[in-house]
N, C-alpha and C positions, 0 to 999 in steps of 0.2 A: 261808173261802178262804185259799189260801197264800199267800204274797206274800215273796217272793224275796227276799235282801240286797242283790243288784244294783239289781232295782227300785226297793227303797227308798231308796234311798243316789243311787238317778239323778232319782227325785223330789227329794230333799230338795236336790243339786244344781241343779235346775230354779226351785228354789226360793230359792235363794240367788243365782242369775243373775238373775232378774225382779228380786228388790227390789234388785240391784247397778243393774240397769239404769234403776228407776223413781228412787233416787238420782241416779243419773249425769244422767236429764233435770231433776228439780227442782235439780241444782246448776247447769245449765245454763243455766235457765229465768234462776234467779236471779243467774248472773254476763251475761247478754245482754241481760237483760231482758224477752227474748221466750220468750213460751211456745210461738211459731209459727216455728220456721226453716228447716220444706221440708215438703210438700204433706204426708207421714204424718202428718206430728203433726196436723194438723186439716185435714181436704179442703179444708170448706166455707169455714174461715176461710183457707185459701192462697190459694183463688181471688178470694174478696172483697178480700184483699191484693194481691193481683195491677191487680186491677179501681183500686182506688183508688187503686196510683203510678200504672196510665195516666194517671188523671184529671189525679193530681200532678204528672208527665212534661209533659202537657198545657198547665198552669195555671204553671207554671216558665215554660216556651217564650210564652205569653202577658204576664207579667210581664218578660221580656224583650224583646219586642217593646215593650210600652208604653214601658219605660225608655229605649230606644234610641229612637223613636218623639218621646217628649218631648224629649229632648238635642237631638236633628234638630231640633225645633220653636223650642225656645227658641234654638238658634242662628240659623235661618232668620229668628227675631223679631229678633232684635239684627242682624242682616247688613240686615234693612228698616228699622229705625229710624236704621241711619247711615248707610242711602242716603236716605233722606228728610231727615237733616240736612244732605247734601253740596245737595239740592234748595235745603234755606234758604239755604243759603250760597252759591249760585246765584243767590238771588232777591233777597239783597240786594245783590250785586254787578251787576245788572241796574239796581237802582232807584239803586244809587250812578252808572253807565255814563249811565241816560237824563237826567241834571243835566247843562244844557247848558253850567253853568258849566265841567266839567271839558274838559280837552283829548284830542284825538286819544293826546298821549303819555301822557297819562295812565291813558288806555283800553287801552292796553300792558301794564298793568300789571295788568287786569283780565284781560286775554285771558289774561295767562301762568296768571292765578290761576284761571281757568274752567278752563284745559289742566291745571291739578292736579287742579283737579275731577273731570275727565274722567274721569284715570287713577283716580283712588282708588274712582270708581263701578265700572271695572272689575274693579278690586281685589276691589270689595264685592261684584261679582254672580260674585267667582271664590271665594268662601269656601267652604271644607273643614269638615265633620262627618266624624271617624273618617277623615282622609284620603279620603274621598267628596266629591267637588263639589254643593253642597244644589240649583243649580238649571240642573243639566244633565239634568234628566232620569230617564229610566233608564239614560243614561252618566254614570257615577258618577265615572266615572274619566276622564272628558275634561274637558280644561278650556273650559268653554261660550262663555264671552269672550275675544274677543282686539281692542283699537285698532288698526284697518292705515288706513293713508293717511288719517286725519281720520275714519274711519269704525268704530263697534262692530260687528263681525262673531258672528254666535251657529254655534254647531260640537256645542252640545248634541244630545239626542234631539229626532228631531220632536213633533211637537203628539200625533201617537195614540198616541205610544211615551212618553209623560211624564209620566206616573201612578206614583210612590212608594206602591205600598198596604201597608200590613202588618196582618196578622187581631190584634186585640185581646182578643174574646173570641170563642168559636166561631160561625163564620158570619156576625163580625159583622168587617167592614177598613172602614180607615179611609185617608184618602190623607194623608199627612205632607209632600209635598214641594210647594215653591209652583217652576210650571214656569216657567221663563227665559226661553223664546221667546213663551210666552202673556202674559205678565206684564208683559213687559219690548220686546217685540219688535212687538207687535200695536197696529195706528193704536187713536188713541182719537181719538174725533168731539166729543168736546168741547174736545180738546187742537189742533183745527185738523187732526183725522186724521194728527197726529203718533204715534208711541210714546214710552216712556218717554224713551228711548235716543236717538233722534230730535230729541227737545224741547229735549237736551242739547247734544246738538250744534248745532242751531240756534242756541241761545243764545250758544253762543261764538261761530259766527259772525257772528251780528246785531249784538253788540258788539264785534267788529273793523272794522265797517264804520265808515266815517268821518260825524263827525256832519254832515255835508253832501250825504249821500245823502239821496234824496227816500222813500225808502221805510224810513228809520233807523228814526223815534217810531213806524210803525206795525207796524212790526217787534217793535220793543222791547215795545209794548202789548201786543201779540200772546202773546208770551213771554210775559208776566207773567202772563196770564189763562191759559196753557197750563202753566207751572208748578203753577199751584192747583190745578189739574185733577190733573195727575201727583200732587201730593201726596196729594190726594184721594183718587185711586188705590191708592198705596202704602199708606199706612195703614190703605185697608179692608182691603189683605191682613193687615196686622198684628191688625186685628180681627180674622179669621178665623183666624189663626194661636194668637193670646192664647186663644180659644175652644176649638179643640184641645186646647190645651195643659189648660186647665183640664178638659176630657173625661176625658184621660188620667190627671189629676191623681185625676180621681173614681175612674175605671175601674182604677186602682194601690190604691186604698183597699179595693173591693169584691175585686181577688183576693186582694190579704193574707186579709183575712175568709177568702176561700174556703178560701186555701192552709190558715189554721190551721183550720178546720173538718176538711178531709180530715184533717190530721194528727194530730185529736182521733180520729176514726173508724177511722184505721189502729191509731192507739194502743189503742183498745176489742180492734181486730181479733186483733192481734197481741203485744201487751203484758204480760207476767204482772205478775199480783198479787203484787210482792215478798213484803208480810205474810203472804200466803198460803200463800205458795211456801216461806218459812222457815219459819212454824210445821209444813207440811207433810212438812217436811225433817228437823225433828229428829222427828217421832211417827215417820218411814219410816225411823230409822235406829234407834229404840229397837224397834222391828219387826225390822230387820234383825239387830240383837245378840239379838234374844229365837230369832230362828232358828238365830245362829250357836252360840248355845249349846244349843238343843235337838239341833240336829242332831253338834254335837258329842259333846253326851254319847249320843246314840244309838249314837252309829259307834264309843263305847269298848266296846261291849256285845256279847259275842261268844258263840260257844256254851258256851267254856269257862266261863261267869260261869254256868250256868243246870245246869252239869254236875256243878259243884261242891257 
């Protein structure tokens, strides 16, 4: 069979284009690291690539959630443990107030310190995560307390709108926010079906009253045992809260794991074998020189050489 100089010269350039080209991905392979970086180079591992940042996409947005999740939590625990101490400091200026040795003016002095009290509880049920209010709700952005006329007024969400959830791991939320008006606003029957909030303000005015009201010590009694109750109250949230928080503490442990697993898997997926890839590189280029010399000495080869 004849075979053309065109022909051959278009083969042998066909041929020096492939192993340019089969260099050009092993030097790619090995300056990216990846042997995978769009769907031709390997379908099946594009797709699996693909597959696995969702996961990752996924498990990111989850790990942020938890992070965000716990900050909320642990703020929310410290915002309850120093209303529960403005509570002691309540309750010993209560048992300092029912000493019959002290004076009316001297109960002056308690009122004012209860009216600090007051304010700083507001303070404390007005604290910001992320510029977020922790217990308005799902009005984040309202400030849920406000003291008008001797009175705590709540401005948060209502009770069915007060659920803080955020998904942890798939399918699985959690609620992060302790709500304001449940918590704080709602009688407790063993507090004398006061609230929190309530108890508080009672207390300052039961010790403004003069210790020659007839209703003062049973007043005062009254408070003390309504206090312990509030306390009582408070701190379970903090139990519940500490509890949370340690969930998420877990559930941040198990997606690290996760995270580096997938990006063990991606790496299998998508990763060249540097060693590979280099030793691959120099046999594909002493290939490539053994062509470029064949084919060069072919193409000096003309009819006149064969004439002669």
């Amino acid at each position: 069979m004849r075979v053309s100089t065109n022909h051959l010269l278009n083969n042998m350039m066909k041929g020096v284009g492939n192993q340019l080209s089969r260099l050009n991905d092993l030097s790619q392979d090995i300056a990216t690291g990846k042997r995978v970086t769009k769907p031709s180079d390997d379908p099946v591992a594009a797709s699996r690539g693909l597959a696995l940042r969702a996961l990752r996409s996924g498990l990111r947005q989850h790990k942020s959630n938890v992070a965000d999740g716990r900050d909320w939590l642990m703020t929310t625990e410290t915002a309850l443990m120093n209303l529960n101490d403005l509570f002691e400091q309540a309750n010993v200026l209560v048992l300092d107030a029912a000493n019959q040795t002290r004076s009316d003016k001297d109960k002056e002095a308690f009122v004012q310190e209860l009216d600090r009290i007051i304010e700083e509880a507001v303070a404390v049920l007005n604290t910001r995560h992320d510029d977020r209010y922790i217990f308005a709700g799902l009005a984040t952005t309202t400030k849920p307390f406000s003291l008008e006329n001797g009175e705590i007024v709540y401005y948060g969400a209502n009770d069915a709108d007060g659920r803080k959830e955020i998904e942890i791991e798939p399918g699985m939320t959690m609620q992060i926010n302790v709500n304001g008006k449940l918590a704080f606003m709602t009688d407790l029957e063993e507090a004398g079906n006061r609230s929190v909030l309530k108890t508080l303000i009672d207390v300052r005015e039961h010790v403004a009253e003069s210790y020659s009201s007839p209703t003062f010590h049973d007043d005062i009694a009254q408070d003390i045992d309504a206090i312990a109750v509030v306390e009582d109250h408070i701190l379970n949230h903090v139990t519940s809260v500490g509890a949370k928080v340690r969930n998420l503490q877990r559930t941040s442990a198990k997606l690290d794991q996760n995270e580096v697993e997938i990006e063990s898997l991606l790496s299998k997926t998508e990763d060249a074998d540097i060693a590979k890839a280099v030793v691959e590189l120099e046999l594909q280029k002493t290939v490539y020189m053994a062509i470029l010399y064949s084919t060069s000495d072919i193409m000096k080869t003309s009819l006149l050489d064969y004439l002669r």
